[in-house]
C-alpha positions in Angstrom: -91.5 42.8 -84.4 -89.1 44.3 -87.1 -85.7 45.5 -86.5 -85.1 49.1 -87.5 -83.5 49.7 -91.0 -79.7 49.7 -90.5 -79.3 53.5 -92.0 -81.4 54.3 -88.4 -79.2 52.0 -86.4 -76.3 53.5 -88.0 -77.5 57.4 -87.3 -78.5 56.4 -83.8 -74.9 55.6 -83.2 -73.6 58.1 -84.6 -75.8 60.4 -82.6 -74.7 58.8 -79.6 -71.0 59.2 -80.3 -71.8 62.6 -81.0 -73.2 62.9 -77.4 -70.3 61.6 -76.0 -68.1 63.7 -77.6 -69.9 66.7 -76.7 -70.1 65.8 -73.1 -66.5 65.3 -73.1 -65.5 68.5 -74.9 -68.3 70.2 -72.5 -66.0 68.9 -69.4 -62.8 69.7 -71.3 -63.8 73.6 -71.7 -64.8 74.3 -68.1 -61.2 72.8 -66.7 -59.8 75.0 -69.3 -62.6 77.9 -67.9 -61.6 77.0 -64.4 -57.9 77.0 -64.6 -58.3 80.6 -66.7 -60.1 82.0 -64.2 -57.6 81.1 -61.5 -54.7 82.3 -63.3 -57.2 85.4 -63.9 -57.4 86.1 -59.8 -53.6 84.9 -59.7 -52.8 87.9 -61.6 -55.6 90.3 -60.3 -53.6 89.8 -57.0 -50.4 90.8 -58.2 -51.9 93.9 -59.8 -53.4 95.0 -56.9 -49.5 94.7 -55.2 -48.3 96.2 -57.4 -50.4 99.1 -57.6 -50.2 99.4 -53.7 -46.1 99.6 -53.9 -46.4 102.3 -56.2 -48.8 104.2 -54.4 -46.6 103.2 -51.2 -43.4 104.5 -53.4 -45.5 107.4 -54.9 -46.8 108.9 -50.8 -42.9 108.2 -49.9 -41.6 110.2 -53.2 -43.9 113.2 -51.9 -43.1 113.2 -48.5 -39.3 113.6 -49.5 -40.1 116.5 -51.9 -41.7 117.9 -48.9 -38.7 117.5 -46.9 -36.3 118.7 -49.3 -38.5 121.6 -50.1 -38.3 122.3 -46.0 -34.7 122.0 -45.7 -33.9 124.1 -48.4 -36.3 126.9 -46.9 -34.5 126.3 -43.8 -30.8 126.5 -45.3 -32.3 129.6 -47.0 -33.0 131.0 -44.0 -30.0 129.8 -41.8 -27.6 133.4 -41.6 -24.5 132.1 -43.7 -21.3 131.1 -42.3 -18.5 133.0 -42.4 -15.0 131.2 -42.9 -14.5 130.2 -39.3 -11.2 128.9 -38.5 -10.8 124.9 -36.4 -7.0 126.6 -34.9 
């Protein structure tokens, strides 16, 4: 039997290496894919805090308008005191 030419042995390495290097880049890419998308649902979570404090802040901020808007009917309303005398 002949042995291959060495330009075919030399290409079939090659090819080989090439393999390997693309399997290993292939593995390299989804731990970087992987650790993207965990830092991706990291910060989806504090979004979603966040947006619930300031909602939170936004329903207190409104209620307090509310309240001040209330009292200042009521002081409106509350007959005035004359200068009243503690002796």
């Amino acid at each position: 039997m002949k042995t291959p030419p060495e330009s075919f042995l030399i290409f079939k390495e090659e090819l080989k290496k090439a393999r390997l290097e693309k399997e290993r880049l292939q593995k390299e890419y989804e731990a970087k894919l992987s650790e993207m998308n965990i830092e991706l649902d990291r910060l989806k979570e504090q979004i979603s805090a966040q947006q619930e404090l300031m909602k939170t802040t936004l329903e207190y901020a409104i209620r307090l308008e509310e309240n001040l808007d209330t009292f200042k009917v009521e002081v409106a309303n509350t007959p005035t005191m004359k200068k009243k005398s503690f002796h």
